[in-house]
N, C-alpha and C positions, 0 to 999 in steps of 0.2 A: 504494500500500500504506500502509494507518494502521496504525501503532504504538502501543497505548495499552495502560495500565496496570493489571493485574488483580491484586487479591489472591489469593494462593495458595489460601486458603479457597474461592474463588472457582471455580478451574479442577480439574480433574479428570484420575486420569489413565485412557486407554483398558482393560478390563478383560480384553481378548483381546489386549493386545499382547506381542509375540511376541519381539521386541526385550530381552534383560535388558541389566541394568545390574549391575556388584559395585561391592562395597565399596570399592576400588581404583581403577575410573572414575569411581565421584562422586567421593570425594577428590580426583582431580587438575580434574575440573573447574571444583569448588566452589574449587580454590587458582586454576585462570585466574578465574574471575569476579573473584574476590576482589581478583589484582593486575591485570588487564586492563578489567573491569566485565563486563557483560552486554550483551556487544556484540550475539549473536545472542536476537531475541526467540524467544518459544514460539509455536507456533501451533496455535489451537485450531478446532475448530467451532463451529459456531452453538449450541453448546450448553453452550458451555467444555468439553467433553471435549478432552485433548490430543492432535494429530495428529503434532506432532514438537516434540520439547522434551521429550522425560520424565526424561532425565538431568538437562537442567539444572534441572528443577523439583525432582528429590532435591537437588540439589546448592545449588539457593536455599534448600532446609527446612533443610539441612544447616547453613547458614551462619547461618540466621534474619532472613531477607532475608520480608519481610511482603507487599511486593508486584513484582509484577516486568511486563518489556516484553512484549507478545501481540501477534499480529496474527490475526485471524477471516477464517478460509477460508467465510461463510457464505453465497456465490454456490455454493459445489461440494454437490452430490448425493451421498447416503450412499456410495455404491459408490465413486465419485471420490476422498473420504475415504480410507475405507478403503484404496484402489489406492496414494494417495498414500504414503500412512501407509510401504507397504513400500516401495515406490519409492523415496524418498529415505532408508530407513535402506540398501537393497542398492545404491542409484547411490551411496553417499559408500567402498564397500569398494572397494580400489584396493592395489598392490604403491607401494612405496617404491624411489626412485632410491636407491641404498646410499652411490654414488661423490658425489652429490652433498649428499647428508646427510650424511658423514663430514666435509665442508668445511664445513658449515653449524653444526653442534653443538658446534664446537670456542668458536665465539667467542660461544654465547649461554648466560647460567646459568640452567638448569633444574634445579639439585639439589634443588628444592622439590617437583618431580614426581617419581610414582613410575612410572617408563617401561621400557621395555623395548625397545629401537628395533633389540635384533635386530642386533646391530652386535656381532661379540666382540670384547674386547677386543686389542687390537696385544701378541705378546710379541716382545720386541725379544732376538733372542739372538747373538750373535758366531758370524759365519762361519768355519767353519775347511775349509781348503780340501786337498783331498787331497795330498800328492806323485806327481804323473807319474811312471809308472814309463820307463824307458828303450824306446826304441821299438825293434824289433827288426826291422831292414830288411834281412836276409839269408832268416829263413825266407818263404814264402808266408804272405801273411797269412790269419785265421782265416774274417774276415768278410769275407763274398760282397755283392752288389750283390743287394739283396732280402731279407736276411734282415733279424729285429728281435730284438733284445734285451731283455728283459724284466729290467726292475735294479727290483725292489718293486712298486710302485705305477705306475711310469714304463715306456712303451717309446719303445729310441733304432731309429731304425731304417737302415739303409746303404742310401741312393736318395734318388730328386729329388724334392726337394718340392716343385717344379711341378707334376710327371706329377699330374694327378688320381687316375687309376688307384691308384698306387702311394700319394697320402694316403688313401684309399679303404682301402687295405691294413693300410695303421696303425692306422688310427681304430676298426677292426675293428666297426664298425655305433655306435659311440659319437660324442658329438657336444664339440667344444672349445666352455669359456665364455670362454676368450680364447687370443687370435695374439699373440704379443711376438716379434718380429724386427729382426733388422739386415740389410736386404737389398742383395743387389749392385747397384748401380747405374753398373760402367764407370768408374772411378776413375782405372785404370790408376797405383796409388798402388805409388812404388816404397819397398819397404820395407828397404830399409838407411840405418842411422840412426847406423853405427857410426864414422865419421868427425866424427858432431858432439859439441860437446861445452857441459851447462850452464852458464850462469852461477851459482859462489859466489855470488853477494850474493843472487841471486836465490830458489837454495833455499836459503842458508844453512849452507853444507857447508865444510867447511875444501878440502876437493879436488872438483875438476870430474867432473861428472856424465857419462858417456861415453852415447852412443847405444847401440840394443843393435840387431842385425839379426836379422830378421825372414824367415820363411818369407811368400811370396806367397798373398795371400786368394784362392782356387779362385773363379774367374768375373768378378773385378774385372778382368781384361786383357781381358774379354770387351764388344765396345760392349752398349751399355744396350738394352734390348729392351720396349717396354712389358708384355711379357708375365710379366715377371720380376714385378710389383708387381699387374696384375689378376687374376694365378692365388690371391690371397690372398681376394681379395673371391668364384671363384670355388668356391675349395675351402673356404673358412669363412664365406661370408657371411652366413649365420645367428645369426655370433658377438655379441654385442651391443657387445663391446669387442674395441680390435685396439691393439695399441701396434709401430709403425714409425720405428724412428730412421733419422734420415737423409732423413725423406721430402720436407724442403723439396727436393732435390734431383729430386724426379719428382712435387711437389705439383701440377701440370696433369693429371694422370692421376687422382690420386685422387678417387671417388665422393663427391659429396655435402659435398665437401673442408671446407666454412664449416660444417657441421654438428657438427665434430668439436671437438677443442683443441689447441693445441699446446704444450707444457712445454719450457723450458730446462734442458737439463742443463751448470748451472757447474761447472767440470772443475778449478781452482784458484782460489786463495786470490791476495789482490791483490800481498802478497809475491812471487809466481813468476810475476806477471804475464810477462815477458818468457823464459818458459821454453817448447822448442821445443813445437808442438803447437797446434792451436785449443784457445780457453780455452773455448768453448760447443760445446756440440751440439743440434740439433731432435730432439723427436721428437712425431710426430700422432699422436693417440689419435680415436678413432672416435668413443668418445662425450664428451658435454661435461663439461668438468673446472675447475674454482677453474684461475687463472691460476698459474702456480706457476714459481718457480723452483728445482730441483731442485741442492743442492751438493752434490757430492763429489768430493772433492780426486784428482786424479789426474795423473801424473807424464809426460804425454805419449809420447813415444820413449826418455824416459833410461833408466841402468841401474836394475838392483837395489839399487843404494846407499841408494837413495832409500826402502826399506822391500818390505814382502810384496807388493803391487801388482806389479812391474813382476816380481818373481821369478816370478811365477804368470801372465803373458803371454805369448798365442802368439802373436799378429797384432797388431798395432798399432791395429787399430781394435775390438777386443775391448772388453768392455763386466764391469766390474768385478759380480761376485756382490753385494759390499756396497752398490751402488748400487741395486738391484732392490729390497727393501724401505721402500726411504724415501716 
């Protein structure tokens, strides 16, 4: 392929094509030439009429760039032309990764473009979390084994969300654009914590942090089953994104496993290093993600002392509200 130089005067643009351009996309064009150069040439026919290139030829008049790079398709045959011509404007439309532009746009300035990447902005708002009402373990409860509850927008539903059948029920013919779970994997994790007690230096307390004891997580005394983790891939795997904590623990099962990412979640500050609890957690996400280490401070087994976190825990391996936006 030759590269050579044509005055603008010179080249032409096609007089049927079909392709516009606004005011807006020359702009930001004419601003990449301008700071990147004119990396991509135009390409004309054997006639200088233009075959692709007609943005950047506004966007060179735009600048008052006199002459600019071509290359001459003059081997192709009118019809081939013209084929081409839509061909490579309809093969360059394509959908944007979002998860992975979100990680890329942070670190690069384009304030100089006028873009629109489709991205809303993040509103970061403070979690408030309801008060528990008291459980009331004398009447029959209300909710049956099948029924769903309908709270707005959301339904919660009472059943296993293995049985297909029954996510089948849920989903009511609707399809999830993402799985976020913490699934059982056989733990057999005893949850009384009430005998230990923090270290002062550690969190910084004038009095020692007490354990709190805990109701047992439903199916963690149950051994591990593979089918606890591939009913996710059977009943959502359409999903594009799945996020699974805990999953280094059953990562030989999971599909495709190296196709995915896996995030750190930092669970304390280096000050509490020594306070009860793993200081990290896994979690695999399905699709590919920036490497990330995810912080948010969290109090392991201790009491309530320690702030609204532990007051608003019911299992010990519960998974803080505040931490799911970050």
């Amino acid at each position: 392929m030759q590269v050579v130089m044509k005055s603008l005067e010179e080249i032409h643009p096609y007089s049927k094509n079909a392709k516009k351009h606004d005011a807006r996309q020359i702009k930001n064009v004419a601003e990449s030439i301008k700071r990147y150069g004119f990396v991509q040439p135009i390409v004309v026919d054997k006639n200088n009429i233009i075959v692709i290139g007609h943005c950047r030829a506004l966007a060179a008049k735009k600048l008052g760039i006199k002459e600019v790079p071509c290359v001459c398709v003059d081997d192709l045959t009118p019809e081939q032309v013209n084929a081409l011509r839509l061909v490579d404007n309809k093969s360059n439309e394509s959908d944007w990764d979002f998860d992975l532009l979100k990680d890329e746009l942070p670190e690069l300035d384009l304030s100089a473009f006028d873009f629109d990447w489709g991205i809303s902005d993040d509103i970061t708002e403070e979690v408030e979390e309801d008060e528990a009402p008291e459980v009331d373990e004398v009447s029959d409860p209300v909710t049956k084994r099948g029924d769903i509850w309908q709270l707005g927008r959301h339904r919660l539903m009472c059943g296993d969300s293995t049985d297909k059948e029954t996510v089948e029920f849920l989903m009511d013919g609707k399809k999830a654009d993402m799985v976020l779970s913490d699934p059982p994997y056989g733990m057999f994790l005893d949850t009384d914590f009430s005998d230990i007690k923090g270290s002062m230096k550690s969190i910084g307390r004038k009095n020692h942090t007490q354990g709190n004891k805990y109701n047992k997580v439903i199916g963690d005394n149950e051994d591990f089953t593979p089918e606890l983790i591939t009913t996710f891939f059977e009943n959502f795997g359409y999903c594009k994104e799945m996020f699974l904590f805990g999953a280094d623990y059953f990562a030989e099962i999971l599909p495709n496993k190296n196709d995915g990412s896996w995030l750190v979640w930092d669970k304390r500050k280096e000050s509490q290093a020594d306070a009860i609890g793993s200081e990290f957690e896994l979690c695999w996400s399905k699709s590919k993600h920036k490497r990330r280490m995810l912080r948010h401070d969290w109090f392991g087994f201790l009491s309530s002392q320690n702030g609204a976190d532990a007051r608003n825990r019911v299992h010990p391996t519960q998974k803080p509200i505040t931490y799911l936006p970050i």
